[in-house]
N, C-alpha and C positions, 0 to 999 in steps of 0.2 A: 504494500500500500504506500502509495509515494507523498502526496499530499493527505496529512492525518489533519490536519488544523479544522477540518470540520468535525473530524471524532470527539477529538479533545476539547472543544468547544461545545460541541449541543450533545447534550443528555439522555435523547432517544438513541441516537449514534449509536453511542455506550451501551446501551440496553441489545443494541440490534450485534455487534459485532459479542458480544458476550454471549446471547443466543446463536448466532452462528459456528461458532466455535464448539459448542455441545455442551454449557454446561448445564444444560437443561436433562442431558441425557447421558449414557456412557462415552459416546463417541466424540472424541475431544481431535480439535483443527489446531492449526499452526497459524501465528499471525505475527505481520514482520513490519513494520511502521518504520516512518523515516519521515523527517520535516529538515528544516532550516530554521522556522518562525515559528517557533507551537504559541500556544497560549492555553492554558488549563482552563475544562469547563466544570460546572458541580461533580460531575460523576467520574473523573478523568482520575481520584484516587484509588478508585474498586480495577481498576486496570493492575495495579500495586496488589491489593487487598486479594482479588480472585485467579490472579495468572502470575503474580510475581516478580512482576519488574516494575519499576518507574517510568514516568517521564523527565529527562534532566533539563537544562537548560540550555537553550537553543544554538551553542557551540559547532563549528563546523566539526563537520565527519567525510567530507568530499577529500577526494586525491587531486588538489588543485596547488598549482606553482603561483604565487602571487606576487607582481611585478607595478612598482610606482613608477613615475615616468613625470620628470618634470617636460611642462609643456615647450614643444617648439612649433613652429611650424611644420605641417606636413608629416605629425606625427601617424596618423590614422592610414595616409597612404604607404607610408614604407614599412606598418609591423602588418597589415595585410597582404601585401605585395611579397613580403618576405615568411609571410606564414600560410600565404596560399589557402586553398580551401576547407570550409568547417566554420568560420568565424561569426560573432553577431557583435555589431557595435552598438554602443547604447550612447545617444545624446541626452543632452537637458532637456531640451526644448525642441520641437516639430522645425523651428526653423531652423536650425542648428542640423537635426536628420537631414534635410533638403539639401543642405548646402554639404556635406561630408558625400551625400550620396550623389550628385552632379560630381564630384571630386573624385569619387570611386570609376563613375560609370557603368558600362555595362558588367562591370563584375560586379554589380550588388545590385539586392533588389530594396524598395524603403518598401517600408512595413508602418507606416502611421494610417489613422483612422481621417486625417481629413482627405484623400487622394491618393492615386495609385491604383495598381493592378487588388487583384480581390487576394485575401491573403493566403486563402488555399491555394491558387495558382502560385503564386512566389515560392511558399515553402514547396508545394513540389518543383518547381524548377530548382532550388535548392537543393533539395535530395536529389535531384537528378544529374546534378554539380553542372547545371549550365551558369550557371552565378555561384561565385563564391563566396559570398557574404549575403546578410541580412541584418538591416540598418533601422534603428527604431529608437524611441523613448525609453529613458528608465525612469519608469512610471511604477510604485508599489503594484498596481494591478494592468501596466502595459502588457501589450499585447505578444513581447517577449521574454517578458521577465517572469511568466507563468505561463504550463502549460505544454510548453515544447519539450518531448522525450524524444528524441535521437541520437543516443551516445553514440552512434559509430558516423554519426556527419557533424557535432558540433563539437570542436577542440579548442576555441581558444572565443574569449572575451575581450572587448577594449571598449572602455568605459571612457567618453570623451567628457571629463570629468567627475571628480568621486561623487559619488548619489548622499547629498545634502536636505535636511530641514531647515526650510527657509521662515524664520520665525514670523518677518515680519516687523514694521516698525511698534507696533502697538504691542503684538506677543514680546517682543525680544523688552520692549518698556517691563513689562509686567516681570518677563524672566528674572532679570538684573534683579527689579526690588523682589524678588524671591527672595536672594543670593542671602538677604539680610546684613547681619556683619559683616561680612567680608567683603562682599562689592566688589571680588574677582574674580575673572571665569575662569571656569575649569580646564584646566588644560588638552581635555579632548573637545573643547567649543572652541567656533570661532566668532568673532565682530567684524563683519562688513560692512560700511556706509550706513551701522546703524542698526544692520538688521543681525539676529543672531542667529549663525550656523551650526547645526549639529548631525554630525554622520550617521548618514540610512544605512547603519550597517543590516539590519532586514533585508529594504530590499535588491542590497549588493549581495547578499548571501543566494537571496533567489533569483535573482538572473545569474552571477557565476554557476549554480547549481546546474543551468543549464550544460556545462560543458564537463560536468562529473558526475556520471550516474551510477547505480549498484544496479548489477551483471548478474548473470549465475557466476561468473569464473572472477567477479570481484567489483573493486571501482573502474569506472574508466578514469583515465586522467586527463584533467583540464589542467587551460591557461590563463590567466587572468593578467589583464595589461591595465590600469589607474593613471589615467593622463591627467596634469592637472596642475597649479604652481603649487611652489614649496610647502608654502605656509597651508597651504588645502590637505597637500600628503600629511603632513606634519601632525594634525589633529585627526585623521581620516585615520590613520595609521596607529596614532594612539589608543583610539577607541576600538580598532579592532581585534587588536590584545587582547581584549575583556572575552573574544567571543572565540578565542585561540587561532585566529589568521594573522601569520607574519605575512607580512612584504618584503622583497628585496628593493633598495632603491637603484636604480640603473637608467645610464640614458641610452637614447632610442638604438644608439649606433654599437651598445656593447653587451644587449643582450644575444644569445647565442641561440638563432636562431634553426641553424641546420638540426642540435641536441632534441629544439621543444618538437619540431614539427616530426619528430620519428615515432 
């Protein structure tokens, strides 16, 4: 079961995958759950109580190599180009996909909801490897960052900047006077123009997830590329500590490209 975050959250779930399993009856099933993002619902402890394991917290378990990448120009075309097919890049912003995927061309297909081909056609042209990439939003529930199972065509991620919470002027007001005494941000936030930043390690967990998935014969292994200036890595990086993903820091021209794509 790959996505549990509905189990773990609603309480019939719970009741249903308990009866399925048999313990209504002698005949007892096997059940193999896996998330990125759980969230516990009422009944998510009788999972512990009746079968005997936990849910932990939402920690990676993917076989992914994780790569920072201070911004230059023309990043997105030369770790594509040199990493060839499997890829999905993830912008901020639809206008941001446009302009990465005119850049790409015809090796990529855009995958956003205002325009574009229909998106079944794209990913099968994808799987088909007429296009080597697929270009879209990292959106907590975009249209690539949930959803896409194809370990043996997806290898490698690039994240055309780390996926942020963007407070806002009024939220990030409110945050600050949270802060109370101290009046200084935490070392894995940032202060922009005002507004306060804080790293979606979520939904970076669920789009890189795309590119490591569990096999009969094991993980697959992905790649994950975090474009983005210093001071962005810096706090992105920090925060992801807490969820056990390192990054390496490297620029664009010294990662070892021939190693990842084997």
């Amino acid at each position: 079961m790959d996505d549990v975050d509905s189990i773990l959250k609603a309480s019939k779930n719970v009741d249903r995958i308990l009866i399925l399993l048999g313990l209504d009856n002698d005949e007892h099933g096997i059940l193999m759950v896996s998330t990125a993002t759980s969230r516990l619902g009422a009944k998510a402890p009788l999972l512990r109580r009746l079968l005997g394991f936990g849910i932990g917290s939402p920690s990676s378990i993917t076989n992914v190599e994780h790569y920072s990448i201070v911004k230059t120009n023309g990043d997105a075309e030369v770790i594509t180009e040199r990493m060839g097919y499997g890829g999905l890049v993830f912008t901020q912003t639809e206008e941001e996909a446009l302009r990465i995927a005119e850049r790409l061309g015809d090796r990529c297909g855009l995958v956003i909801s205002s325009r574009g081909r229909r998106v079944d056609e794209l990913i099968e042209s994808f799987l088909n490897r007429e296009i080597d990439v697929l270009v879209g939003v990292c959106a907590p529930y975009g249209l690539l960052v949930r959803g896409l199972d194809y370990p043996l065509n997806i290898r490698y991620a690039v994240f055309m900047g780390a996926p942020m919470f963007n407070l806002g002027k009024e939220g990030s007001e409110k945050f600050i006077q949270s802060l109370k005494t101290t009046k200084s941000l935490p070392k894995d936030v940032l202060l922009r123009d005002g507004c306060v930043l804080i790293p979606n390690i979520r939904t970076y967990l669920q789009a890189v997830g795309r590119t490591s998935r569990l096999m009969g014969s094991g993980m697959t292994k992905g790649i994950s590329f975090v474009i983005d200036e210093a001071e962005v890595l810096d706090v992105f990086e920090r925060r992801a500590r807490f969820h056990d993903v390192e990054f390496v820091r490297k620029r664009v021209d010294e990662i070892e490209y021939e190693r990842l794509r084997r």
